[in-house]
mmCIF file of the N, C-alpha and C atoms, coordinates in Angstrom:
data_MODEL
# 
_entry.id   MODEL 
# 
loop_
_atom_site.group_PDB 
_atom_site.id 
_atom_site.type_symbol 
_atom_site.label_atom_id 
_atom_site.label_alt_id 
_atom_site.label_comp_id 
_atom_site.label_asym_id 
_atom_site.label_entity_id 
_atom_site.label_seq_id 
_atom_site.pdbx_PDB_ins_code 
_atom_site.Cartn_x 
_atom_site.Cartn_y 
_atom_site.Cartn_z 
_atom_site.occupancy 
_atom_site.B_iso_or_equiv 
_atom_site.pdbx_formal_charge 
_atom_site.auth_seq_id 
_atom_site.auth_comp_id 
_atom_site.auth_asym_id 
_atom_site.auth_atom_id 
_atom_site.pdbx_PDB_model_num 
ATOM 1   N N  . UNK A 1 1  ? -5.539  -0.753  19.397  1.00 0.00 ? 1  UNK A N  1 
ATOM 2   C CA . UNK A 1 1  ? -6.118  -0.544  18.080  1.00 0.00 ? 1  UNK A CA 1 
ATOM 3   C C  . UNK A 1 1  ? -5.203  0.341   17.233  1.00 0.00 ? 1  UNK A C  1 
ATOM 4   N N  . UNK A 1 2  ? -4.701  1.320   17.975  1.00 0.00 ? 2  UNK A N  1 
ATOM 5   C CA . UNK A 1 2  ? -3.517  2.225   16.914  1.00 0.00 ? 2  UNK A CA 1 
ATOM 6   C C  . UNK A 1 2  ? -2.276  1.476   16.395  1.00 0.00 ? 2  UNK A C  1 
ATOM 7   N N  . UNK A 1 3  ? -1.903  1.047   17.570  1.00 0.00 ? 3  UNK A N  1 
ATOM 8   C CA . UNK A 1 3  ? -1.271  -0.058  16.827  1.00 0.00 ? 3  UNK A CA 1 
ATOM 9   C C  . UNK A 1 3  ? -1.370  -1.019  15.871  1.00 0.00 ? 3  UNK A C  1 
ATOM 10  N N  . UNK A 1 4  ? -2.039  -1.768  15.926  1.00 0.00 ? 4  UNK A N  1 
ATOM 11  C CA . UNK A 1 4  ? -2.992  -2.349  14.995  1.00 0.00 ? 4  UNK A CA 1 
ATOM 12  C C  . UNK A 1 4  ? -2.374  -1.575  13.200  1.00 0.00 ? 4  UNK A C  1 
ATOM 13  N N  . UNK A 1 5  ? -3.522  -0.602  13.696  1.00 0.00 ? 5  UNK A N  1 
ATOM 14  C CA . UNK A 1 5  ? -3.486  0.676   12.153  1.00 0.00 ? 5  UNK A CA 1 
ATOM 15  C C  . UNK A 1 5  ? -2.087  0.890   11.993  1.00 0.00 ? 5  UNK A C  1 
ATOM 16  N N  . UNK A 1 6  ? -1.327  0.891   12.803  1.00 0.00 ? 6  UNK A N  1 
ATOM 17  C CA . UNK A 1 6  ? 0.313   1.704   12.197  1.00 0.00 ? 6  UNK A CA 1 
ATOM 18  C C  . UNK A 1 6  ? 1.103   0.324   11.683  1.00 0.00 ? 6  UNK A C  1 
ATOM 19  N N  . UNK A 1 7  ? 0.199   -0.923  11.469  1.00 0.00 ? 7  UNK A N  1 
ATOM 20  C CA . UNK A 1 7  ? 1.240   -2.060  11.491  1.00 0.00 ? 7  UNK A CA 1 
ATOM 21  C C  . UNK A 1 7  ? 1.439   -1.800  10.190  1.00 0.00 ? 7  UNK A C  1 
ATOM 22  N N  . UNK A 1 8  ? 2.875   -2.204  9.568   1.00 0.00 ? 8  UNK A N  1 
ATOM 23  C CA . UNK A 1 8  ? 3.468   -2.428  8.362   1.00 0.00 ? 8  UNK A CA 1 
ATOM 24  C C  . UNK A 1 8  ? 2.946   -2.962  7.288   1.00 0.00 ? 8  UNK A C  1 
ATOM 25  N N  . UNK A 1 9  ? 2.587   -2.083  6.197   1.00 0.00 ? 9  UNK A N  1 
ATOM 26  C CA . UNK A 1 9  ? 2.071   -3.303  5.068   1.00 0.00 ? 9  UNK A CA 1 
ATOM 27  C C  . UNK A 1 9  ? 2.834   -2.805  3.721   1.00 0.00 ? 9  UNK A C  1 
ATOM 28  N N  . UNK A 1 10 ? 3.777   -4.094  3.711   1.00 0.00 ? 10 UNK A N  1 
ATOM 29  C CA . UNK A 1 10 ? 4.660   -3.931  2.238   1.00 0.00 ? 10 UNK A CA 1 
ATOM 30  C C  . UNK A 1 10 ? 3.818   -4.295  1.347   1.00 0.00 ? 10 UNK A C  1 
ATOM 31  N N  . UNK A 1 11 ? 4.272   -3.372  0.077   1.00 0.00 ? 11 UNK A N  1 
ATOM 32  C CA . UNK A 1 11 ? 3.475   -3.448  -1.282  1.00 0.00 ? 11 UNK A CA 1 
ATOM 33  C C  . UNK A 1 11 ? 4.255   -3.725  -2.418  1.00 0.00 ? 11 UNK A C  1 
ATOM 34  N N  . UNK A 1 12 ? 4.737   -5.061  -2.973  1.00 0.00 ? 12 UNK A N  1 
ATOM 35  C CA . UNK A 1 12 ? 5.336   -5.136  -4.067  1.00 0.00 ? 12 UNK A CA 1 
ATOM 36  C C  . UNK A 1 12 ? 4.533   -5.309  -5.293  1.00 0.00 ? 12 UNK A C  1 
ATOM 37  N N  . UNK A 1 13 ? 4.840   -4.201  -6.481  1.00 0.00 ? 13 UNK A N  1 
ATOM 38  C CA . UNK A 1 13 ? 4.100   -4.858  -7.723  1.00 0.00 ? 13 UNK A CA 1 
ATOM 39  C C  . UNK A 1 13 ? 4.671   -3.846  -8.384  1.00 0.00 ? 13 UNK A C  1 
ATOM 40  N N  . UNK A 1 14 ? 4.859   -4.199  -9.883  1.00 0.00 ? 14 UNK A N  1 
ATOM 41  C CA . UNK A 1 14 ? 5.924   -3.866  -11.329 1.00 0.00 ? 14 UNK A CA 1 
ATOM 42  C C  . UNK A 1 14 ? 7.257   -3.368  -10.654 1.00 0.00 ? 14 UNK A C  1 
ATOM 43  N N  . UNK A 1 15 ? 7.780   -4.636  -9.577  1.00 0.00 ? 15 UNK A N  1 
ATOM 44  C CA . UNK A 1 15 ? 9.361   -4.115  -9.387  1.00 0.00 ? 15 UNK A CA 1 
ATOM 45  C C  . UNK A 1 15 ? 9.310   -3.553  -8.505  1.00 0.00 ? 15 UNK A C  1 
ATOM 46  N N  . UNK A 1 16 ? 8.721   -2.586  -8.115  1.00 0.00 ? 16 UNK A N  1 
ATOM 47  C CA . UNK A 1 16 ? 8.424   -1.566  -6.551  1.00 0.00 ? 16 UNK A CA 1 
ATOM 48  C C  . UNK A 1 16 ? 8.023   -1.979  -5.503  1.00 0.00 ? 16 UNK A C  1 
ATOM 49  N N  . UNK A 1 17 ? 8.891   -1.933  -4.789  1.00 0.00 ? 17 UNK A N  1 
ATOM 50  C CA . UNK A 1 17 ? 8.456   -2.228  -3.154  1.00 0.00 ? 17 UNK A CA 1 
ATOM 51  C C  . UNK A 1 17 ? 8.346   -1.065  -1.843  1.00 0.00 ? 17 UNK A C  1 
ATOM 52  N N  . UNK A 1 18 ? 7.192   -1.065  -1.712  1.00 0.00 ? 18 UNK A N  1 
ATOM 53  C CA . UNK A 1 18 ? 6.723   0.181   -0.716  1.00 0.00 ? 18 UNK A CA 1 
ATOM 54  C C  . UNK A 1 18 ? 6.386   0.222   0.594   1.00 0.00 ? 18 UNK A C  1 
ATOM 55  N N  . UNK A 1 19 ? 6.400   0.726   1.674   1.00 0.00 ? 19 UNK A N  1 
ATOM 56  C CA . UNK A 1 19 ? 6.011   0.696   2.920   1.00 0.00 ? 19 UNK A CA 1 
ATOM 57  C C  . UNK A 1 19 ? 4.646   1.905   3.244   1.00 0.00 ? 19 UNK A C  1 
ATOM 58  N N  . UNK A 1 20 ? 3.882   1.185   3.388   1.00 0.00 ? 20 UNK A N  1 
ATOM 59  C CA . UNK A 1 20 ? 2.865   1.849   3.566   1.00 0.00 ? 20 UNK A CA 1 
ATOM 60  C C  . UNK A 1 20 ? 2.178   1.653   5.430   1.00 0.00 ? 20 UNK A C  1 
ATOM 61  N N  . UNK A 1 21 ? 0.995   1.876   6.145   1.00 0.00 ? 21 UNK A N  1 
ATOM 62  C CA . UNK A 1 21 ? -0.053  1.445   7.434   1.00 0.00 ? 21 UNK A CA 1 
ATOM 63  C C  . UNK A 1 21 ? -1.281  1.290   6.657   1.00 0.00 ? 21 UNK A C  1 
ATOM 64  N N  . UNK A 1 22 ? -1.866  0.485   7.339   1.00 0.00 ? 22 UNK A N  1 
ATOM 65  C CA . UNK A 1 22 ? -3.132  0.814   7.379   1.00 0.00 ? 22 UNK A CA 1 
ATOM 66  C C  . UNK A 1 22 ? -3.973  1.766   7.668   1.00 0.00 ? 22 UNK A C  1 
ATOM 67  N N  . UNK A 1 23 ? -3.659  2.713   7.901   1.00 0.00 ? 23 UNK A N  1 
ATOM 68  C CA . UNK A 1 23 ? -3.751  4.277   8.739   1.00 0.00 ? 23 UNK A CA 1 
ATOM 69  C C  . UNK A 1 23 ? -3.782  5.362   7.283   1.00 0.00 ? 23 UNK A C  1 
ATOM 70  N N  . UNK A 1 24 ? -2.846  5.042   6.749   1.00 0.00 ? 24 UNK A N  1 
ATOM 71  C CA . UNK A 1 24 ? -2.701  5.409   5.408   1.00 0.00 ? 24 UNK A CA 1 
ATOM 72  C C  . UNK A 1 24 ? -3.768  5.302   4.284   1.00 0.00 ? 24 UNK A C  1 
ATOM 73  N N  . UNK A 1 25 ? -4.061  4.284   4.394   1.00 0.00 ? 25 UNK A N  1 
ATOM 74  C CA . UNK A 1 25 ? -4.612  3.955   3.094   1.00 0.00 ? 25 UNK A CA 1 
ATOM 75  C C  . UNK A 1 25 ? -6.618  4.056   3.600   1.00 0.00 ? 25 UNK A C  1 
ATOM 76  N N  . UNK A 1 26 ? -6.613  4.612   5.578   1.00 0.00 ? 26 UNK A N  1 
ATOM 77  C CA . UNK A 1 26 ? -8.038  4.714   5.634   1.00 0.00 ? 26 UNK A CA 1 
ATOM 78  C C  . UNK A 1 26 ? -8.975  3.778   6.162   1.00 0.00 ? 26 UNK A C  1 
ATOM 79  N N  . UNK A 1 27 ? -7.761  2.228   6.413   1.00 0.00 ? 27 UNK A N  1 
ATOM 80  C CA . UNK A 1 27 ? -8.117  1.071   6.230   1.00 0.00 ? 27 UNK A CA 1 
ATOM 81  C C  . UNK A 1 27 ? -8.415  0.740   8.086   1.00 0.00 ? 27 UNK A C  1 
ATOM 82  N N  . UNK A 1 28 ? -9.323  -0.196  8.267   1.00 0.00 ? 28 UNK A N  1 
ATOM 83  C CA . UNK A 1 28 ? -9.120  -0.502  10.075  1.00 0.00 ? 28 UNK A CA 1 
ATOM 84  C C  . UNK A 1 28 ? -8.542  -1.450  9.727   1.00 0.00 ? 28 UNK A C  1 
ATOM 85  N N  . UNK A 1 29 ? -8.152  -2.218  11.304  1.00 0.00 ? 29 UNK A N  1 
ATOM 86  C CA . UNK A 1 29 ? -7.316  -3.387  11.781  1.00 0.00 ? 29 UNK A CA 1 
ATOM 87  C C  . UNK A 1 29 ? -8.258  -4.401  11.200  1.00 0.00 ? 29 UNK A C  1 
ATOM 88  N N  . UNK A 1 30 ? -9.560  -4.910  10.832  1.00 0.00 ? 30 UNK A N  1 
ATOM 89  C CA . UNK A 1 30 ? -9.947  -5.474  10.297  1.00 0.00 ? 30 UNK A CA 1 
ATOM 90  C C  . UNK A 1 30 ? -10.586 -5.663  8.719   1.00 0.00 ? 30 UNK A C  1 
ATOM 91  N N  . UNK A 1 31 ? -9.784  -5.094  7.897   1.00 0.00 ? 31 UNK A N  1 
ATOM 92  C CA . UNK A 1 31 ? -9.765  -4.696  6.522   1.00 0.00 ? 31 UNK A CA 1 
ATOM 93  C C  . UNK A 1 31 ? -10.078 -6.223  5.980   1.00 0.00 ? 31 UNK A C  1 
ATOM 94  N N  . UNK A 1 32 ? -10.304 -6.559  4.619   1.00 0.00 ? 32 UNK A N  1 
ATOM 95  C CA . UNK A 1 32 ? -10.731 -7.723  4.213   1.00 0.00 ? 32 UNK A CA 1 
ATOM 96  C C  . UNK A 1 32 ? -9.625  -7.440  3.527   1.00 0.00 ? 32 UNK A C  1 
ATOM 97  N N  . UNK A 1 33 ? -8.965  -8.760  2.540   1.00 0.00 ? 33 UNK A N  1 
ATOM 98  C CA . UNK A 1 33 ? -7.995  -8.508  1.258   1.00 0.00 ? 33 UNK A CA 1 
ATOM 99  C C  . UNK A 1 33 ? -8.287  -7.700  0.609   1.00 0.00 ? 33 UNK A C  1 
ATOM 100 N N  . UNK A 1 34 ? -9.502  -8.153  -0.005  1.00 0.00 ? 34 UNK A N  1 
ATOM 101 C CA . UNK A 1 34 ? -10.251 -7.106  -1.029  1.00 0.00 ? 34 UNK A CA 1 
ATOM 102 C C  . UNK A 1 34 ? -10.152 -5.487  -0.888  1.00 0.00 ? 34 UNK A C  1 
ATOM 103 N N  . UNK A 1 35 ? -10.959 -5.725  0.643   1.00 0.00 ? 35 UNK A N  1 
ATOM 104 C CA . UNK A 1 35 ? -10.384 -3.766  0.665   1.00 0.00 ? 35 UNK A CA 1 
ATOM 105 C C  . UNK A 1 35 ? -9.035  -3.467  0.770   1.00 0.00 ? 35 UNK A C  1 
ATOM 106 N N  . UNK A 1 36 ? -8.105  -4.404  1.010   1.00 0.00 ? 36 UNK A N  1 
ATOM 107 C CA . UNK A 1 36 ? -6.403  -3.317  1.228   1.00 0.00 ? 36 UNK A CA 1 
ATOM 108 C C  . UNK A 1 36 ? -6.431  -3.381  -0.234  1.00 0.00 ? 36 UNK A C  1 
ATOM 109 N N  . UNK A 1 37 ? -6.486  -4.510  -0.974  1.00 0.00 ? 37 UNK A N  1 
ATOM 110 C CA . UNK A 1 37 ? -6.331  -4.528  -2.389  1.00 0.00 ? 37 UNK A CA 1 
ATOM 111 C C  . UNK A 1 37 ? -6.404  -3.196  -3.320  1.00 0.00 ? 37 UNK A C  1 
ATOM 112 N N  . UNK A 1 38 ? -8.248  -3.138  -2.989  1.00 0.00 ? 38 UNK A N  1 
ATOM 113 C CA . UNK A 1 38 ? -8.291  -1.976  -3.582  1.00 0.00 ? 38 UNK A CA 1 
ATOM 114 C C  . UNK A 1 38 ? -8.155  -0.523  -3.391  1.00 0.00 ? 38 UNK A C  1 
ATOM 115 N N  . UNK A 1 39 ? -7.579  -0.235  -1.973  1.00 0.00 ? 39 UNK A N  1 
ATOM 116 C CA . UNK A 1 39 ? -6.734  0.722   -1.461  1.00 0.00 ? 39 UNK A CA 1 
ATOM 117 C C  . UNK A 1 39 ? -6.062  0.714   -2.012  1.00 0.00 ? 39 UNK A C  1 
ATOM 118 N N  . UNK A 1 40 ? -5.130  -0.029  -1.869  1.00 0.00 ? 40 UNK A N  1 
ATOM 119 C CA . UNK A 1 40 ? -3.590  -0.009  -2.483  1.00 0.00 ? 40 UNK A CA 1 
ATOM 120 C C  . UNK A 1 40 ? -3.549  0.481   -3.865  1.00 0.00 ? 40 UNK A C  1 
ATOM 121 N N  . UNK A 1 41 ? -4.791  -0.268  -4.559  1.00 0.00 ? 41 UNK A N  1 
ATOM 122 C CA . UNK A 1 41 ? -4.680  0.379   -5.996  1.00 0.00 ? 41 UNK A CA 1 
ATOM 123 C C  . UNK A 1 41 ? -5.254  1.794   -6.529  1.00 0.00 ? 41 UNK A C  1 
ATOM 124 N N  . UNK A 1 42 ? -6.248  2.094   -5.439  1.00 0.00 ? 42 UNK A N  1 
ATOM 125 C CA . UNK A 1 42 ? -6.408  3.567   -5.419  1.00 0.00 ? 42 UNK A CA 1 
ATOM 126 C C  . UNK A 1 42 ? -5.421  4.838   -4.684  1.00 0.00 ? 42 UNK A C  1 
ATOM 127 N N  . UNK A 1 43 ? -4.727  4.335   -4.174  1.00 0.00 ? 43 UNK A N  1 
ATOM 128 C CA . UNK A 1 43 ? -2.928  5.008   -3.094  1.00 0.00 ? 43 UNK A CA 1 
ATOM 129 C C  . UNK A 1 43 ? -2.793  5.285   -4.576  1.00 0.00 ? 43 UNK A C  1 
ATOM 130 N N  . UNK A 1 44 ? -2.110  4.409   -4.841  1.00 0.00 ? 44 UNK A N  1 
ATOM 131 C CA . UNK A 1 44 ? -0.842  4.457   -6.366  1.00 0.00 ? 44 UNK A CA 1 
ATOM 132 C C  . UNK A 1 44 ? -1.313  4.664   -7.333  1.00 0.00 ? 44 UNK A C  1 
ATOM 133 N N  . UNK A 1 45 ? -3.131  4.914   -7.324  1.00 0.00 ? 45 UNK A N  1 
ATOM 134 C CA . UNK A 1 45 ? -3.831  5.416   -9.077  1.00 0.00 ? 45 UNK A CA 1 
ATOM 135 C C  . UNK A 1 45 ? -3.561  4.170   -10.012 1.00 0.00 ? 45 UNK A C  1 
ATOM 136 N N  . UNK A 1 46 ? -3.491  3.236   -9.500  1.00 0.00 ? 46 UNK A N  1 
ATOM 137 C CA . UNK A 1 46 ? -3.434  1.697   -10.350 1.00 0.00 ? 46 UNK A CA 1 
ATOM 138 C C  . UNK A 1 46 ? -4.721  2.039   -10.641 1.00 0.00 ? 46 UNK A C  1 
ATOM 139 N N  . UNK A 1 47 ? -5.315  1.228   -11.880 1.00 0.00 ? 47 UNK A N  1 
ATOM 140 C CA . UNK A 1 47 ? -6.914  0.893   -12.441 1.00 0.00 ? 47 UNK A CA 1 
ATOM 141 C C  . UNK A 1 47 ? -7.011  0.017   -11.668 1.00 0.00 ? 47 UNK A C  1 
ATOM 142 N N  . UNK A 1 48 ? -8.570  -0.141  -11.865 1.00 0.00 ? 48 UNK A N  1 
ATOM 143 C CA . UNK A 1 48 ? -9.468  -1.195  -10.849 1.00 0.00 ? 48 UNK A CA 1 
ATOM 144 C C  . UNK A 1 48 ? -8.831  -2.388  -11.102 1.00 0.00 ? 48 UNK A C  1 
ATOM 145 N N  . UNK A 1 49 ? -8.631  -3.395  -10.098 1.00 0.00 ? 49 UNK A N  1 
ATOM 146 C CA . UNK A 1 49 ? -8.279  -4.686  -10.196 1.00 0.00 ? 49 UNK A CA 1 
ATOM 147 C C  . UNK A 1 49 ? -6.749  -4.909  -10.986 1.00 0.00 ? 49 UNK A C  1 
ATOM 148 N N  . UNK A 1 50 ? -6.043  -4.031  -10.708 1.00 0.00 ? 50 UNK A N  1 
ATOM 149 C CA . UNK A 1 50 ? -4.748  -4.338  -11.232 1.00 0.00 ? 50 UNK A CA 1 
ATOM 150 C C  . UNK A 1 50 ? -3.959  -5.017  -10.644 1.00 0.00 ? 50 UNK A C  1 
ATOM 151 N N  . UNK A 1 51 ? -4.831  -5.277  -8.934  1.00 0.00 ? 51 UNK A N  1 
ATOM 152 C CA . UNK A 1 51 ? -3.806  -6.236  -8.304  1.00 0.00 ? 51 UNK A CA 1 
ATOM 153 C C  . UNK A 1 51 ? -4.521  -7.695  -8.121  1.00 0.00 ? 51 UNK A C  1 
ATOM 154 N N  . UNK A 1 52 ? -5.307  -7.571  -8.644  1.00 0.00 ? 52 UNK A N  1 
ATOM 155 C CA . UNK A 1 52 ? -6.144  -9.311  -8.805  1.00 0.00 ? 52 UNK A CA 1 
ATOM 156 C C  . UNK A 1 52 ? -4.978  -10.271 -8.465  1.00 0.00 ? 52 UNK A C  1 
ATOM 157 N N  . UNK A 1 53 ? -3.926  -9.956  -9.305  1.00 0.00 ? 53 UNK A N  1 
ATOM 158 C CA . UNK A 1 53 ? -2.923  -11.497 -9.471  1.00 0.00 ? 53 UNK A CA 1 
ATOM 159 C C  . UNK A 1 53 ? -1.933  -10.790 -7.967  1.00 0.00 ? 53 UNK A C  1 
ATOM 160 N N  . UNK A 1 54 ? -2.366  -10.251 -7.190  1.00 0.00 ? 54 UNK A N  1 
ATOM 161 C CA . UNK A 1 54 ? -1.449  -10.471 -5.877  1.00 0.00 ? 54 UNK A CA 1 
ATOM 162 C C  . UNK A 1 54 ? -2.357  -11.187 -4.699  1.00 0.00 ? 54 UNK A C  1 
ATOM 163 N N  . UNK A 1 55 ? -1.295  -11.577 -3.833  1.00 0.00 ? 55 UNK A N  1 
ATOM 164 C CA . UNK A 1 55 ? -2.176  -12.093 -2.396  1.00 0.00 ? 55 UNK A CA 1 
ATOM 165 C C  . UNK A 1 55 ? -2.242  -11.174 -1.517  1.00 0.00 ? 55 UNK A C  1 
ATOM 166 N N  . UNK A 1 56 ? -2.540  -11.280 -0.644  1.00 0.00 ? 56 UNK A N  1 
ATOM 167 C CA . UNK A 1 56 ? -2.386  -10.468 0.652   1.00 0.00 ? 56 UNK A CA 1 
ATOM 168 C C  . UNK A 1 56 ? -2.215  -11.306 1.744   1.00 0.00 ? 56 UNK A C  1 
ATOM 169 N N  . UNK A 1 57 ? -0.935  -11.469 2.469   1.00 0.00 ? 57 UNK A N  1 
ATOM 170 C CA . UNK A 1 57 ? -0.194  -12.523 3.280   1.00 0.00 ? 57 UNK A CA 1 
ATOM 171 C C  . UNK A 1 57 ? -0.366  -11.521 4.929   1.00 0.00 ? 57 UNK A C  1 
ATOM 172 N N  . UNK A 1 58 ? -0.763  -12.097 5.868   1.00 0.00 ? 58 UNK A N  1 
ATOM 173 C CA . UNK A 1 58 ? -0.613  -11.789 6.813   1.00 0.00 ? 58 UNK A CA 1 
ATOM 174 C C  . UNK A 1 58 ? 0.274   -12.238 8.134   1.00 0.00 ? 58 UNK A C  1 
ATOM 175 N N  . UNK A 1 59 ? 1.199   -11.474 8.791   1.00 0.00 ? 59 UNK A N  1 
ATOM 176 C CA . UNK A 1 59 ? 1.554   -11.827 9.326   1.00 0.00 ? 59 UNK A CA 1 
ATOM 177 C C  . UNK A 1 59 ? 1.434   -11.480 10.998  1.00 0.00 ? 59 UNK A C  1 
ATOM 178 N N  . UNK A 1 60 ? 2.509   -11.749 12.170  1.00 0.00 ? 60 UNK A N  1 
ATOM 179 C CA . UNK A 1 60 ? 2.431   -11.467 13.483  1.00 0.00 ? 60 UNK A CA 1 
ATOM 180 C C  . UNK A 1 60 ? 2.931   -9.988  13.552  1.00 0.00 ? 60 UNK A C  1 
ATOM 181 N N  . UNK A 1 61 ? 3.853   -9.384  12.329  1.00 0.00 ? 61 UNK A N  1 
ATOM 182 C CA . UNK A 1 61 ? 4.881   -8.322  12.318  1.00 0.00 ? 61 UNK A CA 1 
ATOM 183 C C  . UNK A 1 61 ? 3.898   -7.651  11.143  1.00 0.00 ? 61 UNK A C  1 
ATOM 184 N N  . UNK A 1 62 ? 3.666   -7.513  10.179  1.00 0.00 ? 62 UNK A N  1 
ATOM 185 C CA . UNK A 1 62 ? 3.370   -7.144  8.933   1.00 0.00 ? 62 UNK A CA 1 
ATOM 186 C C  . UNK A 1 62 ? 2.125   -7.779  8.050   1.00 0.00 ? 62 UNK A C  1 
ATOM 187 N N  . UNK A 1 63 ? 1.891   -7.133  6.987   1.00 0.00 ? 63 UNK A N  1 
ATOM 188 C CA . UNK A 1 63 ? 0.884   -7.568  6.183   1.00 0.00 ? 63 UNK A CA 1 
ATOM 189 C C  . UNK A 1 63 ? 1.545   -7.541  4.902   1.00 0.00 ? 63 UNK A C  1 
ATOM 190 N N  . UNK A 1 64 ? 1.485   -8.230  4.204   1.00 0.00 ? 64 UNK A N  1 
ATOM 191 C CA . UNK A 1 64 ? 2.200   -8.133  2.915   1.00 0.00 ? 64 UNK A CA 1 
ATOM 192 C C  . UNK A 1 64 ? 1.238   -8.343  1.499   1.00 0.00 ? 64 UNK A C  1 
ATOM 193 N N  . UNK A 1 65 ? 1.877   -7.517  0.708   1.00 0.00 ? 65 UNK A N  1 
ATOM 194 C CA . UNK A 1 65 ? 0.806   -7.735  -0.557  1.00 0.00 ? 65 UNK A CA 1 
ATOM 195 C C  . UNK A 1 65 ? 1.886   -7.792  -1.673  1.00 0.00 ? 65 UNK A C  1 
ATOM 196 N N  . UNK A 1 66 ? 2.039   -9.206  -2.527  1.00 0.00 ? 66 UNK A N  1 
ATOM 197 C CA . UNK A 1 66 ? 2.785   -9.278  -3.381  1.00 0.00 ? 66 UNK A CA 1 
ATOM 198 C C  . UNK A 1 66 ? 1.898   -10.310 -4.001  1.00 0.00 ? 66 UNK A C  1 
ATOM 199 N N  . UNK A 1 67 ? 2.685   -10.425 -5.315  1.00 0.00 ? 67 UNK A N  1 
ATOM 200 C CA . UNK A 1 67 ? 2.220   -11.295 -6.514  1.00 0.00 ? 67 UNK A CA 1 
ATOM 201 C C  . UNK A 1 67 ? 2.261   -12.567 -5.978  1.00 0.00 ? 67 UNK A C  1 
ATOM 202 N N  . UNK A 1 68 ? 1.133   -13.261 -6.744  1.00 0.00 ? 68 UNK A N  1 
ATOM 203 C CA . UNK A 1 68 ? 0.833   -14.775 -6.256  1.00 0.00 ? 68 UNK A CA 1 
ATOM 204 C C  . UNK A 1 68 ? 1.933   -15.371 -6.862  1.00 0.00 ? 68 UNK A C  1 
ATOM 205 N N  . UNK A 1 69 ? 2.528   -16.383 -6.479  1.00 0.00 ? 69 UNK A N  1 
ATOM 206 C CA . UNK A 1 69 ? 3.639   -16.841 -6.742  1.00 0.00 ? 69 UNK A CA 1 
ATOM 207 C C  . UNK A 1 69 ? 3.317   -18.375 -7.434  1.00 0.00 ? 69 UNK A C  1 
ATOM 208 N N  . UNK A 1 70 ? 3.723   -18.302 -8.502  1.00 0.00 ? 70 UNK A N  1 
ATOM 209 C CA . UNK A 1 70 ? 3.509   -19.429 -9.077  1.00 0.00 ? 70 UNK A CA 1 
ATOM 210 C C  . UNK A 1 70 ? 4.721   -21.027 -9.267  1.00 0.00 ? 70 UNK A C  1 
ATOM 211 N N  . UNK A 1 71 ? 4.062   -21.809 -8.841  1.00 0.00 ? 71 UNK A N  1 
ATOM 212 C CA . UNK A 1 71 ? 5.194   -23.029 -8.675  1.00 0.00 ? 71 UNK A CA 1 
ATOM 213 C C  . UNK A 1 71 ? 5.070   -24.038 -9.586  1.00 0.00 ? 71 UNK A C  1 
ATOM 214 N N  . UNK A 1 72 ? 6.342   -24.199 -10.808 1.00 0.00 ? 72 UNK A N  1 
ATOM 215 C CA . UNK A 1 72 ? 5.832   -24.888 -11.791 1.00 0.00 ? 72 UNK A CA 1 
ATOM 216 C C  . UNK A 1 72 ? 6.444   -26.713 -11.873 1.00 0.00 ? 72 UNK A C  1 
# 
């Protein structure tokens, strides 16, 4: 389970890319998007829902939270 919490979760948004845990932000190994979301935006003092337009990508190594990527 600590493990779990210490896993990697990059945070890209306005250009900045950050390394943060889940441990950090308060969050367990079973966090929903929604809640890292709005962690993340309460970490960095973002306003509510400033990260609406990101995903939250999970992986075997990491969790990632970047902008939805649009394909035109």
């Amino acid at each position: 389970m600590t493990q779990l919490l210490q896993r990697a979760l990059h945070v890209r948004f306005d250009g900045r890319s950050e390394e943060l845990t889940l441990a950090m932000l308060g969050l367990q190994s079973d966090a929903t998007d929604a809640q890292i979301l709005r962690s993340v935006e309460g970490h960095f003092d973002l306003p509510a829902h400033y990260l609406d337009n990101h995903v939250v990508v999970r992986t075997s190594q990491a969790i990632i939270v970047r902008p939805e990527a649009i394909y035109g």
